[in-house]
N, CA, C and O atoms as a MOPAC input file, in Angstrom:
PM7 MOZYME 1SCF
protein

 N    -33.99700 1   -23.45000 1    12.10700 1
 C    -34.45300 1   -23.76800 1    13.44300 1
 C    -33.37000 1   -24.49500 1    14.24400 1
 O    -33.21200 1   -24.22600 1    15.43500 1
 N    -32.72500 1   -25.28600 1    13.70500 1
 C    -32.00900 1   -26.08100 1    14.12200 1
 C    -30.72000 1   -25.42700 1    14.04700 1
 O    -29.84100 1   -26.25200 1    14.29800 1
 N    -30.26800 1   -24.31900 1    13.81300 1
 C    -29.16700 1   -23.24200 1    13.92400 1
 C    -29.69200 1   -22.44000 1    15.30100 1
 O    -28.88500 1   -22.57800 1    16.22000 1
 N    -30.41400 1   -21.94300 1    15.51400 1
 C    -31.05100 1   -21.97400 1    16.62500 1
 C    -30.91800 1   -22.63500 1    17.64200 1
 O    -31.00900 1   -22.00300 1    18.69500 1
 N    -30.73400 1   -23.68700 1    17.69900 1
 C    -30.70200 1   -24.72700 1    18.97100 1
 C    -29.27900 1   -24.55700 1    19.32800 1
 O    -28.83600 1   -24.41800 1    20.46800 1
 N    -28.53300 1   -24.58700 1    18.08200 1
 C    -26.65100 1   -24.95300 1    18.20600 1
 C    -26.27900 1   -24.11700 1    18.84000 1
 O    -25.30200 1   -24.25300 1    19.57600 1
 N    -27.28800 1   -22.47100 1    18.68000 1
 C    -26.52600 1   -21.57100 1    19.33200 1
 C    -27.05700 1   -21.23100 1    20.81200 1
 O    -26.53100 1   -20.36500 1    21.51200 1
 N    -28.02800 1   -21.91600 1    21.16300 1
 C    -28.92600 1   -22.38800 1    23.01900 1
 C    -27.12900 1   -22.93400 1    23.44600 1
 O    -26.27800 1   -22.37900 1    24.14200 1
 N    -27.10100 1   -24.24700 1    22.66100 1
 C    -26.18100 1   -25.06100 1    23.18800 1
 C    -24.80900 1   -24.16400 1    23.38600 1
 O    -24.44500 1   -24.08700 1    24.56000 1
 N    -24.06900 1   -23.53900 1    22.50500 1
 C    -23.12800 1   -22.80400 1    22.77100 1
 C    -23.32300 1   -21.85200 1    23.84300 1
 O    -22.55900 1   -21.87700 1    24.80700 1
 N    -24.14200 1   -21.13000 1    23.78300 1
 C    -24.13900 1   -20.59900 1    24.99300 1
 C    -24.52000 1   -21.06400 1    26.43500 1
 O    -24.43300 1   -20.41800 1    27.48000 1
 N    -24.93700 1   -22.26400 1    26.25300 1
 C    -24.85200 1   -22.71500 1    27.45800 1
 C    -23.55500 1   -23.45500 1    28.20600 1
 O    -23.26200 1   -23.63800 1    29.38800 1
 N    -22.81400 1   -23.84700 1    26.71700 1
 C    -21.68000 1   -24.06600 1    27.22300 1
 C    -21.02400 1   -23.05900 1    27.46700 1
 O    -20.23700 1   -23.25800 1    28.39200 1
 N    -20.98100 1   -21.83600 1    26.96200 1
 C    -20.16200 1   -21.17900 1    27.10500 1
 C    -20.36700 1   -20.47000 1    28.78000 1
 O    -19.44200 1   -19.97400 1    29.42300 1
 N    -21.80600 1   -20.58100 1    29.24800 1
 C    -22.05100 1   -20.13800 1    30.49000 1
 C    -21.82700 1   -21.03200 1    31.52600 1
 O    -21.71300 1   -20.50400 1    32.63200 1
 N    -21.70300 1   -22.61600 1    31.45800 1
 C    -20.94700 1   -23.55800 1    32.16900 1
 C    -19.23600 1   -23.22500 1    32.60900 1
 O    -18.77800 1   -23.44000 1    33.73200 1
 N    -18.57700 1   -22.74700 1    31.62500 1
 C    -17.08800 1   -22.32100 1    31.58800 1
 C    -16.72400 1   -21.21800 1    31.97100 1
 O    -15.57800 1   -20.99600 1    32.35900 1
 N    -17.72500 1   -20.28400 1    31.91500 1
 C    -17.98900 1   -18.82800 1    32.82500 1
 C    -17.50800 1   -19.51700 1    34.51600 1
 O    -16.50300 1   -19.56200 1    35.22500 1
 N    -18.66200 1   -19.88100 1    34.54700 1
 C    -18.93500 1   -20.19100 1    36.09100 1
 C    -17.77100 1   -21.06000 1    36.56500 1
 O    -17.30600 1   -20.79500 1    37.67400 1
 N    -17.24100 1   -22.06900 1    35.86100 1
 C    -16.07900 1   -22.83100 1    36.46000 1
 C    -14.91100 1   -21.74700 1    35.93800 1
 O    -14.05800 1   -22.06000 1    36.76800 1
 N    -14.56300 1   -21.17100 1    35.50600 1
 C    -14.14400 1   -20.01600 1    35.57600 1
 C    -13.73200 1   -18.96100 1    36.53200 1
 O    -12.62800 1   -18.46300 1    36.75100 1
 N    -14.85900 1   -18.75800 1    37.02400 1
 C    -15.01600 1   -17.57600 1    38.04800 1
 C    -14.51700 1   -18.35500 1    39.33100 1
 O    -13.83800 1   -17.78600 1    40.18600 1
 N    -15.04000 1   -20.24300 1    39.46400 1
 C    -14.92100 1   -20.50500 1    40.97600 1
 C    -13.54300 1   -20.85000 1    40.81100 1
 O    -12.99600 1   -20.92500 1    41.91100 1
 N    -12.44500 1   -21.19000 1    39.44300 1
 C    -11.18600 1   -21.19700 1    39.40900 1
 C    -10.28300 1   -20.18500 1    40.14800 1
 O     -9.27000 1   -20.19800 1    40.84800 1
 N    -11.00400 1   -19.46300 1    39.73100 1
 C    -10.42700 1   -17.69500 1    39.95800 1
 C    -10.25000 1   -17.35300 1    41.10100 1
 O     -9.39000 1   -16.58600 1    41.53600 1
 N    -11.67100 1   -18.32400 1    42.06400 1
 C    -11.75500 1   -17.56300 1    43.44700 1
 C    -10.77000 1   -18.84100 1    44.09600 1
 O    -10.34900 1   -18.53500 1    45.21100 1
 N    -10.41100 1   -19.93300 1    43.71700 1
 C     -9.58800 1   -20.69300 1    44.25300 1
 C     -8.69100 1   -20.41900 1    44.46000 1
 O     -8.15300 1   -20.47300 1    45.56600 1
 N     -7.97200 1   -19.81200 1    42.87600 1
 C     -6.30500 1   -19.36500 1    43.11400 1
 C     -6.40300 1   -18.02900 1    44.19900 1
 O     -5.64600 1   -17.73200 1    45.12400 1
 N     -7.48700 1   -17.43600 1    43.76700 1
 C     -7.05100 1   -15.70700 1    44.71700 1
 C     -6.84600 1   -16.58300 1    46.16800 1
 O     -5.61600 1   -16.54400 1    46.20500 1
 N     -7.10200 1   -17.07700 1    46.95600 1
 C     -7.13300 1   -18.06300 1    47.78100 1
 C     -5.92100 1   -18.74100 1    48.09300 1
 O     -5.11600 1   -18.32900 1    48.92800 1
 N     -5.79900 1   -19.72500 1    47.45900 1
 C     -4.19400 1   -20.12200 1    47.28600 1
 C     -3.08900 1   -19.33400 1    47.48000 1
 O     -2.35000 1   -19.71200 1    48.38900 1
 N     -2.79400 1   -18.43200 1    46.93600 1
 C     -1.93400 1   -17.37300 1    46.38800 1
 C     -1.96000 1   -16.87600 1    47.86200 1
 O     -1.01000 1   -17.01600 1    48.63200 1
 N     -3.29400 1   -16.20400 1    48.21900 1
 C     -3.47400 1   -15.49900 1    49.53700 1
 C     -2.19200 1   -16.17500 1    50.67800 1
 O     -1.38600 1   -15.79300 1    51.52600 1
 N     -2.69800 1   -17.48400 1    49.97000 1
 C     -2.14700 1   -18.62700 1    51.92100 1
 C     -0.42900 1   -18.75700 1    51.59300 1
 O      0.38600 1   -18.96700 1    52.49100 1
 N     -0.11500 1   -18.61600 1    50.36600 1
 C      1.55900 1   -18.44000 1    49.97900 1
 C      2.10000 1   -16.82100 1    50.37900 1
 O      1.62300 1   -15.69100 1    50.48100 1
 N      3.72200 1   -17.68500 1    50.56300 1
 C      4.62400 1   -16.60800 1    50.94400 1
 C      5.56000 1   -16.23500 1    50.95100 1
 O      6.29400 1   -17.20500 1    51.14200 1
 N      6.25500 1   -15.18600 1    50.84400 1
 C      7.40300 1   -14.88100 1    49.75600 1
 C      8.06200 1   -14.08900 1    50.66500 1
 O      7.75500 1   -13.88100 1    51.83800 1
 N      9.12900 1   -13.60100 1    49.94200 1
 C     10.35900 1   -13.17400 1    50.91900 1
 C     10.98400 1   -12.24200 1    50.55300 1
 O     11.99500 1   -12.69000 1    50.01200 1
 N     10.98300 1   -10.93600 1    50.52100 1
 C     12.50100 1   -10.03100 1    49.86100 1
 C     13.48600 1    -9.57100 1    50.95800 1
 O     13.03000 1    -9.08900 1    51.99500 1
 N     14.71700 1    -9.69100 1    50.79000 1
 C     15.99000 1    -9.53400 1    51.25500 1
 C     16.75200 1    -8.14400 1    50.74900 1
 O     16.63500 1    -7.60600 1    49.64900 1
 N     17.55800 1    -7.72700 1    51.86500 1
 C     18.43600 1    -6.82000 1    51.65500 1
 C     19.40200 1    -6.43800 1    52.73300 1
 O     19.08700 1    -6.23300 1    53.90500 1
 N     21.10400 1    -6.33000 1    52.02200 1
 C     21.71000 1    -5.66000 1    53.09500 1
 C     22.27200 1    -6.94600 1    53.56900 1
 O     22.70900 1    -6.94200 1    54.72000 1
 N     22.35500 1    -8.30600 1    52.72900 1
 C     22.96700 1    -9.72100 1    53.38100 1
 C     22.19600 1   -10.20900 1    54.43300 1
 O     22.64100 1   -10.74600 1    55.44700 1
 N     20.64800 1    -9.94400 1    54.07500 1
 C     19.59600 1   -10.52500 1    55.20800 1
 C     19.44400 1    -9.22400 1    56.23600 1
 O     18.34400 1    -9.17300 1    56.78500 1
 N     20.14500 1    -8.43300 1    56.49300 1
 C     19.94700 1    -7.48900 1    57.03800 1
 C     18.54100 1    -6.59200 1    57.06400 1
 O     18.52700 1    -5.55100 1    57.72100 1
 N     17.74900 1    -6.88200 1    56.57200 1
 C     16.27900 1    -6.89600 1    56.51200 1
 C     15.51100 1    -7.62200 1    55.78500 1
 O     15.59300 1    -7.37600 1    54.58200 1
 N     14.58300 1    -8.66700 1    56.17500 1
 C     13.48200 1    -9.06700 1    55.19700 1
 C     12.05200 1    -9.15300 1    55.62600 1
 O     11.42900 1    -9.65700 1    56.56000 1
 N     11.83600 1    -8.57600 1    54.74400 1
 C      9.70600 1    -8.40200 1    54.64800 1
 C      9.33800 1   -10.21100 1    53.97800 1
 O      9.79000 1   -10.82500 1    53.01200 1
 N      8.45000 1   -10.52700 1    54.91500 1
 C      7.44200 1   -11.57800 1    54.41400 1
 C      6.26700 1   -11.37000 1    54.08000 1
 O      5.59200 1   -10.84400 1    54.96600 1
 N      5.71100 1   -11.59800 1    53.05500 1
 C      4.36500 1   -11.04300 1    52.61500 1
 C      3.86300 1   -12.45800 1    51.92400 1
 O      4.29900 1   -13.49900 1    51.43100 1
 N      2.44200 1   -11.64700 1    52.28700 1
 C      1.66700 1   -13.41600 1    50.91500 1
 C      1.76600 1   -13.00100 1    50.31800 1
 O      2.27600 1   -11.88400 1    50.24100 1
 N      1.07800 1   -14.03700 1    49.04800 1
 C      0.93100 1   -13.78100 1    47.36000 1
 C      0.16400 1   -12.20000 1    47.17800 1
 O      0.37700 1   -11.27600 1    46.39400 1
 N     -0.91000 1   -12.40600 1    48.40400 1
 C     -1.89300 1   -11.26200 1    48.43500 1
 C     -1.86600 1    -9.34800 1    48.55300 1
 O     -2.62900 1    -8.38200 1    48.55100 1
 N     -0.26800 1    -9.73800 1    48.65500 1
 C      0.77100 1    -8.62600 1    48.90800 1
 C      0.13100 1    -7.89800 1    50.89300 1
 O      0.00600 1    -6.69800 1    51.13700 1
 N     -0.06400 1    -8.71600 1    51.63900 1
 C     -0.01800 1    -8.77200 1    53.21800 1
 C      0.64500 1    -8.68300 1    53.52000 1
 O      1.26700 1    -9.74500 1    53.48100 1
 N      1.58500 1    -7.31700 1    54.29600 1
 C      3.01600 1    -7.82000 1    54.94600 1
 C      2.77600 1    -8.89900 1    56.44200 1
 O      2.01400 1    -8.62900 1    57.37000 1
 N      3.51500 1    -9.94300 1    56.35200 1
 C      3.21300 1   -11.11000 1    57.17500 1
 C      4.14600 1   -10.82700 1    58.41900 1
 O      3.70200 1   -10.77800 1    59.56600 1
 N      6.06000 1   -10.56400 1    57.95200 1
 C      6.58800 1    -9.53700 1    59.01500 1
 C      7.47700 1    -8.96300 1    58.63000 1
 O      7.70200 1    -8.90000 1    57.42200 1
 N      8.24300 1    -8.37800 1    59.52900 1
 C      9.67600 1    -7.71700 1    59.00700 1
 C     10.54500 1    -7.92600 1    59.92500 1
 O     10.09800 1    -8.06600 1    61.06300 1
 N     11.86000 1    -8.00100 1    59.74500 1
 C     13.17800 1    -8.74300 1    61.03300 1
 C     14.32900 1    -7.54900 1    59.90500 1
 O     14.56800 1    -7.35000 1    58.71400 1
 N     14.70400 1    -7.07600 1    61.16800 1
 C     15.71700 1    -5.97300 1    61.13900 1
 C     16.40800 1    -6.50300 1    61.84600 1
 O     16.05600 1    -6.79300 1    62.98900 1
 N     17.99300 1    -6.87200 1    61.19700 1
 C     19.34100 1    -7.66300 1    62.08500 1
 C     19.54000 1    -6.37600 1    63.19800 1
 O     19.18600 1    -5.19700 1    63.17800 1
 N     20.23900 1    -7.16200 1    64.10800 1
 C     20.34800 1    -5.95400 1    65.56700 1
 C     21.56400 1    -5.27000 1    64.84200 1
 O     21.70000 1    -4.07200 1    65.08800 1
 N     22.53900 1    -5.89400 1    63.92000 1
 C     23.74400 1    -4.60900 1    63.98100 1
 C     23.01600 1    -3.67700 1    63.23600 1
 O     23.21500 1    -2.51200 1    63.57900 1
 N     22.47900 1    -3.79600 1    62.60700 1
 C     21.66700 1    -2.78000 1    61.94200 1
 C     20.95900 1    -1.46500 1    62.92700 1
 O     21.30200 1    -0.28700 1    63.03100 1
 N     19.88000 1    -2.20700 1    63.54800 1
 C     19.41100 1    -1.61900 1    64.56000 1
 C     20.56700 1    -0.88000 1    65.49300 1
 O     20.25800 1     0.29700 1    65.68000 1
 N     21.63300 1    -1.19800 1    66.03500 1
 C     22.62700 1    -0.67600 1    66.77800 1
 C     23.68600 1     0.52700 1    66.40500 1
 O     24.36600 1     1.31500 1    67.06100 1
 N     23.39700 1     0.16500 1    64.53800 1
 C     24.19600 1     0.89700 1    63.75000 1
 C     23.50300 1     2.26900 1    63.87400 1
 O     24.31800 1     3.18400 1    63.99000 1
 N     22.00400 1     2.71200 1    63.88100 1
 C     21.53800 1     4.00900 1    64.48500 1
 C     21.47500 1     4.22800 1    62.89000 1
 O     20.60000 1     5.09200 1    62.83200 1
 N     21.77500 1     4.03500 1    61.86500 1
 C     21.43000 1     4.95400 1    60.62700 1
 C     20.41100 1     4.63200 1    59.95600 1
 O     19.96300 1     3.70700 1    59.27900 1
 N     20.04700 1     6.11200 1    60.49700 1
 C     18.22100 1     5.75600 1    59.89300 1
 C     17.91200 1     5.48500 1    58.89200 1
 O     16.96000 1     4.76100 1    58.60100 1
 N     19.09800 1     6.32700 1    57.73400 1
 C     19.03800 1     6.56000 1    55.82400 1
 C     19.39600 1     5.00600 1    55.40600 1
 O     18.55600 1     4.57300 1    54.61700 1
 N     20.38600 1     4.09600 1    55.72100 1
 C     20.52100 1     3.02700 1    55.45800 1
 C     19.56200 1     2.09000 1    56.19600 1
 O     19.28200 1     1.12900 1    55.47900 1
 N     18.92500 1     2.05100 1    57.47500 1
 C     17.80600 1     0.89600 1    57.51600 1
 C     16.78900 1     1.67700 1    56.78600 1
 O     16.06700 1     0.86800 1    56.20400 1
 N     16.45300 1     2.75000 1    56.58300 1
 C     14.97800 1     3.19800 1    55.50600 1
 C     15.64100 1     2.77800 1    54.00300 1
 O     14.67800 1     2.49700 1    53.28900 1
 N     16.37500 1     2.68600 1    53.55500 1
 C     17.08700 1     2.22700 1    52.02500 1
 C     17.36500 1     0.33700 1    52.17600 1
 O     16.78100 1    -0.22900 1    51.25200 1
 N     18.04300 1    -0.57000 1    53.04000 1
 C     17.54300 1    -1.25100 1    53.23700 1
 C     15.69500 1    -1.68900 1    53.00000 1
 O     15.25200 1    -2.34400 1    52.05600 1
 N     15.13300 1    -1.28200 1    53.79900 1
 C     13.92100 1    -1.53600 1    54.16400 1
 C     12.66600 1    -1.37600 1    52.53500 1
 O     11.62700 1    -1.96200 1    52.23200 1
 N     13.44800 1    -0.34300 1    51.90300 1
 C     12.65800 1    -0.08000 1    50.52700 1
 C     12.96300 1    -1.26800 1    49.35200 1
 O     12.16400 1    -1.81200 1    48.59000 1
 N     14.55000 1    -1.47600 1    49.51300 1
 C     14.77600 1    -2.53400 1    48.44800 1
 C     13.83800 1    -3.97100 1    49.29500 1
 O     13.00500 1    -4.54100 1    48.59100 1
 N     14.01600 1    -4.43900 1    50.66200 1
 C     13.12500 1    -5.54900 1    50.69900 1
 C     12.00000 1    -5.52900 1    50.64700 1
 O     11.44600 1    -6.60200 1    50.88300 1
 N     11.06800 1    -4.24900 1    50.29900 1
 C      9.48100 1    -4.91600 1    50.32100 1
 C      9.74300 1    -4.69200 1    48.57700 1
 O      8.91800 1    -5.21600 1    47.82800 1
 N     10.57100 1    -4.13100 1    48.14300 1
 C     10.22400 1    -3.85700 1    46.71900 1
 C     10.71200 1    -5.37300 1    46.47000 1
 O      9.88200 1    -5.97600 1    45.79000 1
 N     11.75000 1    -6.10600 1    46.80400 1
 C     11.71300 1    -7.51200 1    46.28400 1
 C     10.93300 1    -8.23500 1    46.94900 1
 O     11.31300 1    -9.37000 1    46.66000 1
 N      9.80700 1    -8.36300 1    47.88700 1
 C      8.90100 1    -9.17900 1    48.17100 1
 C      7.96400 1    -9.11800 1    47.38100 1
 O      7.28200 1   -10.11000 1    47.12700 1
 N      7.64600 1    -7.33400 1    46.56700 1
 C      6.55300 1    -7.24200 1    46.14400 1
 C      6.68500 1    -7.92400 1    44.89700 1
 O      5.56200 1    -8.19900 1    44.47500 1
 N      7.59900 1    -8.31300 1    44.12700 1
 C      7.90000 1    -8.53900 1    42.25100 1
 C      7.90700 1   -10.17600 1    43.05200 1
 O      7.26700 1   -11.01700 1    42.42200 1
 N      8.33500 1   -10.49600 1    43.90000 1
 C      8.15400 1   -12.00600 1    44.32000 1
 C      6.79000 1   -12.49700 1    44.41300 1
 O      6.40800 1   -13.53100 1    43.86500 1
 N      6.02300 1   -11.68700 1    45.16000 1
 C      4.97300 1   -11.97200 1    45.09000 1
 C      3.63700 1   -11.47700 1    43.60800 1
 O      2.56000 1   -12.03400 1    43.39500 1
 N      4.11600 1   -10.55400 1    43.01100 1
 C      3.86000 1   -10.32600 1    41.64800 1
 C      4.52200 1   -11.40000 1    40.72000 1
 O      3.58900 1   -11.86900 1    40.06700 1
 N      5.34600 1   -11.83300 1    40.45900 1
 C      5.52200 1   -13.24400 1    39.80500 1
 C      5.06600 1   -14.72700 1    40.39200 1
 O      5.08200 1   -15.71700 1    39.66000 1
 N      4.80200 1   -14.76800 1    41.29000 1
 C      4.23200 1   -15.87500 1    41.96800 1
 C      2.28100 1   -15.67100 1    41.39600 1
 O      1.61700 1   -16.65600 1    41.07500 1
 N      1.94700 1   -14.83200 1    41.39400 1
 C      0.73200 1   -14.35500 1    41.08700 1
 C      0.61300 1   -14.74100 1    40.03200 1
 O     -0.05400 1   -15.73000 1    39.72800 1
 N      1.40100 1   -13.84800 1    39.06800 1
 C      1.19200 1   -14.19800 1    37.74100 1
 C      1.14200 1   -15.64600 1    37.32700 1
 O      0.23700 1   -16.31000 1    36.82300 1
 N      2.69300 1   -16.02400 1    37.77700 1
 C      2.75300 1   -18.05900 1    37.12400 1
 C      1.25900 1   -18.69900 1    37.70500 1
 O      0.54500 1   -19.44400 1    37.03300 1
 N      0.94400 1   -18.22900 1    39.13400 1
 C     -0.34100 1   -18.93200 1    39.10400 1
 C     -1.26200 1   -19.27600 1    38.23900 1
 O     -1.76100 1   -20.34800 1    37.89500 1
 N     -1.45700 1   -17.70400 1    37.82400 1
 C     -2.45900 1   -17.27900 1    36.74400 1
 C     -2.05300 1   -17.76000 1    35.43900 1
 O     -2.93600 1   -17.66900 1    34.58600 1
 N     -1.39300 1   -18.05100 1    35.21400 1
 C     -0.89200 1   -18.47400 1    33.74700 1
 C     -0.91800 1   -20.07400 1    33.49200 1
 O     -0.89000 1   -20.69200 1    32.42800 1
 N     -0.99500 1   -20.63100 1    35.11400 1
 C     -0.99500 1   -22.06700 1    34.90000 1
 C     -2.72000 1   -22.32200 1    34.76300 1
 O     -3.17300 1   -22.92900 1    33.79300 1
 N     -3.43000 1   -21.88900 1    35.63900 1
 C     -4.61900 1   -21.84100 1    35.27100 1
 C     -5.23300 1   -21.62600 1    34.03900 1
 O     -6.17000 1   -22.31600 1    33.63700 1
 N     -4.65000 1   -20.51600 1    33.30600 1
 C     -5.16100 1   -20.01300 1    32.01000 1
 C     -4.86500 1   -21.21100 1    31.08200 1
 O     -5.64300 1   -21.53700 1    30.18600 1
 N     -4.09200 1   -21.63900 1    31.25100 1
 C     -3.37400 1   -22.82600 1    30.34000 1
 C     -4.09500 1   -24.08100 1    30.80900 1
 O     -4.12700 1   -24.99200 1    29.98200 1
 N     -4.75900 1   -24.32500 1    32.14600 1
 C     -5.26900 1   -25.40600 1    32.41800 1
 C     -6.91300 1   -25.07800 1    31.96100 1
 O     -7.49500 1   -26.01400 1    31.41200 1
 N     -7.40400 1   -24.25400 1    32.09000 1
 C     -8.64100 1   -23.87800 1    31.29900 1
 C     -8.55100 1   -23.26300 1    29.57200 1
 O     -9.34400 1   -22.57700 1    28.92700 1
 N     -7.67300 1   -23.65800 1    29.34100 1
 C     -7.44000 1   -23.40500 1    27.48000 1
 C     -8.18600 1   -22.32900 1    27.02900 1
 O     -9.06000 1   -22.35700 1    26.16200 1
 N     -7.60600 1   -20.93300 1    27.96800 1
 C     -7.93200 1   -19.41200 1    27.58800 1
 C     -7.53200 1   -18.88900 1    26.45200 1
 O     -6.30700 1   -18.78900 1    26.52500 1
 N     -7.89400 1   -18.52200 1    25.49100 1
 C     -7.21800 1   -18.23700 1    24.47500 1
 C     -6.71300 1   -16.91900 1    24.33700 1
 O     -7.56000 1   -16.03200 1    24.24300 1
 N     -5.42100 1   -16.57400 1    24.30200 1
 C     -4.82400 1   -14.99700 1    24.68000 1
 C     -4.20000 1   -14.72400 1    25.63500 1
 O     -3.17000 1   -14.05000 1    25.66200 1
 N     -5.08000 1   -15.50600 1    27.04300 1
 C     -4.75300 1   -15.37500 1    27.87000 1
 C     -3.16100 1   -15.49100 1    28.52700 1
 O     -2.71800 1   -14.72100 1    29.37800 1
 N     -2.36900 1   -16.71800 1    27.87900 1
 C     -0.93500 1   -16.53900 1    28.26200 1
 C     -0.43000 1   -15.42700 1    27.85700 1
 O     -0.21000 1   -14.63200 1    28.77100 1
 N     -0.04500 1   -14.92000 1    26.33700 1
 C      0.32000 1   -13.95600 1    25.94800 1
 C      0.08700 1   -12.63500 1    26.88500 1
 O      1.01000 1   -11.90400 1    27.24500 1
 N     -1.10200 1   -12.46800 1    27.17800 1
 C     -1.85700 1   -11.18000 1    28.05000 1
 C     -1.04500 1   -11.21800 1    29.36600 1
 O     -0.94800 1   -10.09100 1    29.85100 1
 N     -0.61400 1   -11.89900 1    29.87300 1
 C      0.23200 1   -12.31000 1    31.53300 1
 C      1.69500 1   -12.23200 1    30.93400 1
 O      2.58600 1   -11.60200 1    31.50300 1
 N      1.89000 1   -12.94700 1    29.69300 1
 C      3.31200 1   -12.63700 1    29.98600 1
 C      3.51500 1   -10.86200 1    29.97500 1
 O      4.36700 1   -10.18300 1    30.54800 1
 N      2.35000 1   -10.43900 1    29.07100 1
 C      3.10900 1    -8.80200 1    28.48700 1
 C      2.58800 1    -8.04200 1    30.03300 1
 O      2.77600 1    -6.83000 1    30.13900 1
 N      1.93000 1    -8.81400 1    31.21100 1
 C      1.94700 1    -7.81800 1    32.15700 1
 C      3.29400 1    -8.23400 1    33.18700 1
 O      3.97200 1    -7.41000 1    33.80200 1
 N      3.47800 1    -9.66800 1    33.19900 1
 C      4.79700 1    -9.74400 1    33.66300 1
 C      6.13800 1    -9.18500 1    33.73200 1
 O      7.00100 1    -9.37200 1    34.59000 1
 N      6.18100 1    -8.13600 1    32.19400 1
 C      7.32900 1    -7.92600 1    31.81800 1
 C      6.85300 1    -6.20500 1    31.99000 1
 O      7.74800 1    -5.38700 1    31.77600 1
 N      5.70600 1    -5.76800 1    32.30400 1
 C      6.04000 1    -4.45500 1    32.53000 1
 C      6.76600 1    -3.90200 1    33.84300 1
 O      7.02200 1    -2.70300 1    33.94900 1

């Protein structure tokens, strides 16, 4: 009977840690959202600002660029900076998530972030 009870109690703890859990979760998505990151290319010659949330926030194309008329180099430019805003803001994501996981003592959970970090 009293094995019974232990396991009321576990699961109620375990449904307490759910829920602070979930409102962790909706904090960082949040956080992350309001951060903002930067990829460069071309010696500044283009950079995309985006949040964590992957939002492009803006884009600034230097005028020699613009003046230079070549479309193939500002479209090649323009691909390497959102592709480095996007891994900026994909590692910013992740460390979030990993500090959390570690501040709620997830078990797996670091391991599981680093092996998506590195794909």
């Amino acid at each position: 009977m009293f094995e019974g009870l232990k396991d009321l109690a576990n699961m109620a703890s375990m449904a307490r840690k759910t829920g602070e859990m979930q409102k962790r979760m909706h904090e960082l998505t949040e956080r992350v959202g309001r951060m903002e990151v930067s990829g460069t290319a071309g010696g500044d010659a283009v950079t995309v600002r985006m949040s964590g949330d992957f939002q492009v926030r803006s884009i600034q194309i230097h005028q020699w660029l613009v003046e230079a008329r070549n479309q193939e180099l500002l479209q090649q430019l323009s691909q390497e900076a959102f592709n480095a805003a996007i891994q900026k803001a994909r590692d910013l994501s992740t460390a979030e998530m990993a500090r959390l996981a570690e501040e709620l003592d997830i078990p797996g959970a670091q391991d599981a972030l680093k092996r998506m970090a590195n794909r």
